[in-house]
N, C-alpha and C positions, 0 to 999 in steps of 0.2 A: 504494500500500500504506500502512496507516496507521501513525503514528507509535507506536501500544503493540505492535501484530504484531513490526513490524522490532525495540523494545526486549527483545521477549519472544525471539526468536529469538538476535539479538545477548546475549544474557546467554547461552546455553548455547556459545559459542565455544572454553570453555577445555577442555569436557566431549563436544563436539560427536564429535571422532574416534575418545575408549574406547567412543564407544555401540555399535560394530560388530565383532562377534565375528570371529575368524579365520571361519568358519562362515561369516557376511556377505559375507567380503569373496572366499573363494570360491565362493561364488555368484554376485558381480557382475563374479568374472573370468570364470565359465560363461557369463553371461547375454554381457558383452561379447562375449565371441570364438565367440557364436552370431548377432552382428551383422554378421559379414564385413566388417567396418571394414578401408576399402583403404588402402593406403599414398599418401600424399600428399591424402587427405581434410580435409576442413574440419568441424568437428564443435563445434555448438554444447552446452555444457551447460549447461541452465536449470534457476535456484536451486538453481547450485553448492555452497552452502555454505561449506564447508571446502576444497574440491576431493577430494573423495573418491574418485572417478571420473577426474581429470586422470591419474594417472601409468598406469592402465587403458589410456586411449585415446590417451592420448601415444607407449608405444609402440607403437601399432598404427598411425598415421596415420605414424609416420616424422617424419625432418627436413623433408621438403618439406613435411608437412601443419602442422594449428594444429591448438588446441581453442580457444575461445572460453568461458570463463566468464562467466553476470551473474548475479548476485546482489543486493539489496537493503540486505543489512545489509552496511555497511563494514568490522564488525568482523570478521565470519567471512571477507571479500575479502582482507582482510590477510592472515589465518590462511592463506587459500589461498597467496598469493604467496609467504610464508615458507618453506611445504611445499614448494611446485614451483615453484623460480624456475630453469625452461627455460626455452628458447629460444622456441619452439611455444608456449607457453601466454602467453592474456593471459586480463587478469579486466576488467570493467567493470560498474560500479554503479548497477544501472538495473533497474526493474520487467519483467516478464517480459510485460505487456500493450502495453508499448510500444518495442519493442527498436530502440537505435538499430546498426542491421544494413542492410546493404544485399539489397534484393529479388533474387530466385534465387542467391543468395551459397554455399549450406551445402548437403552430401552429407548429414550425419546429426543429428539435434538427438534430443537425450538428456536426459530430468529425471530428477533418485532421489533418493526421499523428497522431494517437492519439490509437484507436481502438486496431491495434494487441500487444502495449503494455498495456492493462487492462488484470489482470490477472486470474479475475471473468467474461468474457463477457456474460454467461448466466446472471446473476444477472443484469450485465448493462442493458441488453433487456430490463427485466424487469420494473429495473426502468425509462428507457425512455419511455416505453410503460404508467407508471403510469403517469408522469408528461406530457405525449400529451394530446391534445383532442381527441376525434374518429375524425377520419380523418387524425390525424395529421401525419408528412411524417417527415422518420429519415432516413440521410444520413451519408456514411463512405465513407470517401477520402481516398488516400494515393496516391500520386506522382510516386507510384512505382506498377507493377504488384506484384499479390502475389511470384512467383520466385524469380522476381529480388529483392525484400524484404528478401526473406529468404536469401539469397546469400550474399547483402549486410551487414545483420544484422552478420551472422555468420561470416565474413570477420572484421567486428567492432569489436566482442569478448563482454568481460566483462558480465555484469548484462542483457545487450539485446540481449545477442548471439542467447539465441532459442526462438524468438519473432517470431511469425509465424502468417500470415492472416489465418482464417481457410478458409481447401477448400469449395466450391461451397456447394455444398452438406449440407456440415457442417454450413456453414452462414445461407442456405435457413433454413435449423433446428433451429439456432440460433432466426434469425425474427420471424418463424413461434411460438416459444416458447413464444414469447414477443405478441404474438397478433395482427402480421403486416402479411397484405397483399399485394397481388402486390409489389411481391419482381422481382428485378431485382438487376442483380449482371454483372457490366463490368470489365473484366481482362484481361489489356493487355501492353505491353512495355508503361511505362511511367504515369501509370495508373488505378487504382483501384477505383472503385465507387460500393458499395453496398447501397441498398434504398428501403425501404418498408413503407406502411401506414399502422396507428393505426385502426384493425378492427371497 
């Protein structure tokens, strides 16, 4: 990841957790607890951020389970560890194309608001396909349809002007590359969910 993306991101750390309306943040308790996240799971979340999502799925996986945070920017890892210094959760500072994760390790791998800024996501597939088990189910949020994404993104300017969710087509290409099936892909005002399991 290049060095103005990670400053560009790392500068909104102090603003990054008012972005999310109460509104937001029950939705992403709907969205979670329609993931049947089992107790004693292992659940990566890629380009954590803040940890927005850790106290979400921390208590659904329980004390035996973990979340796994990586992230890029240091600053916002920090911000994470601040918020949620459990037990269960670690953070680690590492691009999301190359995760140092051990192969068949993880039940669920999670990103939100995270995805259409990777700017390898064939590779991403990949390596979330490596670090699931067979079986294991990968989920992409974003708060926003693919539209109103591109709109607002080109409306913000800078380093995320042409951050684009790929189209439909292009996602199911995406999963399919990675070795997931039972893909489903929801698009629509206030809301993007793509999701497929590890063949």
């Amino acid at each position: 990841m290049d060095e103005i993306r990670r400053k560009y991101f790392d500068s909104f750390v102090d603003e990054w957790d008012k972005m999310f309306t109460a509104e937001d943040l029950e939705l992403l308790e709907f969205l979670i607890d329609s993931f049947n996240i089992k107790e004693g799971s292992m659940v990566a979340d890629l380009g954590c951020g803040t940890g927005v999502l850790f106290d979400l799925v921390r208590r659904r996986v329980g004390s035996e389970g973990m979340v796994i945070g990586i992230d890029y920017c240091s600053r916002m890892l920090r911000k994470a560890r601040l918020n949620f210094p459990f037990d269960n959760i670690y953070t680690i500072d590492s691009d999301v194309e190359n995760l140092p994760l051990k192969s068949d390790t993880f039940d669920y791998a999670i990103t939100f608001a995270a995805f259409a800024h990777f700017p390898k996501p064939v590779e991403v597939m990949k390596e979330v396909s490596r670090i699931l088990k067979k079986g294991g189910q990968f989920y992409i949020i974003h708060l926003l349809s693919s539209e109103e994404f591109k709109d607002y993104h080109h409306q913000i300017g800078g380093p995320v002007a042409e951050d684009r969710l790929p189209s439909r087509d292009e996602m199911e290409n995406l999963f399919s590359k990675g070795n997931f099936v039972d893909i489903k892909i929801t698009d629509h005002p206030g809301m993007y969910l793509a999701q497929g399991i590890k063949a």
